[in-house]
C-alpha positions, 0 to 999 in steps of 0.5 A, spaced: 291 774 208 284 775 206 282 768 206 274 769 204 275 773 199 280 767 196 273 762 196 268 767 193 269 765 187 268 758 183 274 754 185 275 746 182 275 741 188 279 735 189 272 732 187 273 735 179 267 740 180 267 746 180 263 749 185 264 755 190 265 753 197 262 753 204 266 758 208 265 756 216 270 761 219 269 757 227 272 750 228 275 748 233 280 743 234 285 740 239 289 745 236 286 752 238 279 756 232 280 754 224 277 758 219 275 751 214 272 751 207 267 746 204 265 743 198 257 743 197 258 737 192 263 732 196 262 735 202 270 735 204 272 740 210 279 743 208 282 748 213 285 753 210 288 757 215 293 752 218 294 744 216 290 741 221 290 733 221 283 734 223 281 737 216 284 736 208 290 739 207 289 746 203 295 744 199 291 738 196 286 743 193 291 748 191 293 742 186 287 744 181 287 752 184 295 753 183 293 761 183 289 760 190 295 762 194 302 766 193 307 761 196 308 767 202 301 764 203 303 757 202 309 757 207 305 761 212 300 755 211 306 749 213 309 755 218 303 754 223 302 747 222 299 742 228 302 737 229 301 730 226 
């Protein structure tokens, strides 16, 4: 999954704005590296790579982007959860 090229373009966050997203390719978490993607408007963190209870789940902003991810990508994202 080339998760850069997913959020090159202008997205509709949770927040309502359309906006392009902050890429952070490098978070750490208990958990291991997160690639993570922020809203410049609301500045909410999203990992995009796994669900991580540190971050907001990507699946919340799929919500408005139901093209974002293939649903191989979406069972992918919930496969390689952290734990809560």
């Amino acid at each position: 999954m080339d998760l850069n090229g997913k959020f090159q373009n202008k997205l509709r966050c949770i927040c309502n704005e359309n906006i392009v997203f902050e890429i952070i390719e490098d978070i750490e978490c208990d958990w291991g590296s997160h690639f993570v993607v922020q809203c410049s408007k609301c500045e909410e963190l999203f990992s995009a790579d796994c669900e991580c209870p540190a971050f907001s789940n990507i699946l919340s902003l799929l919500e408005n982007n139901p093209l974002l991810y293939s649903d191989t990508e979406k069972s992918e994202y919930l496969t390689n959860s952290h734990p809560k």
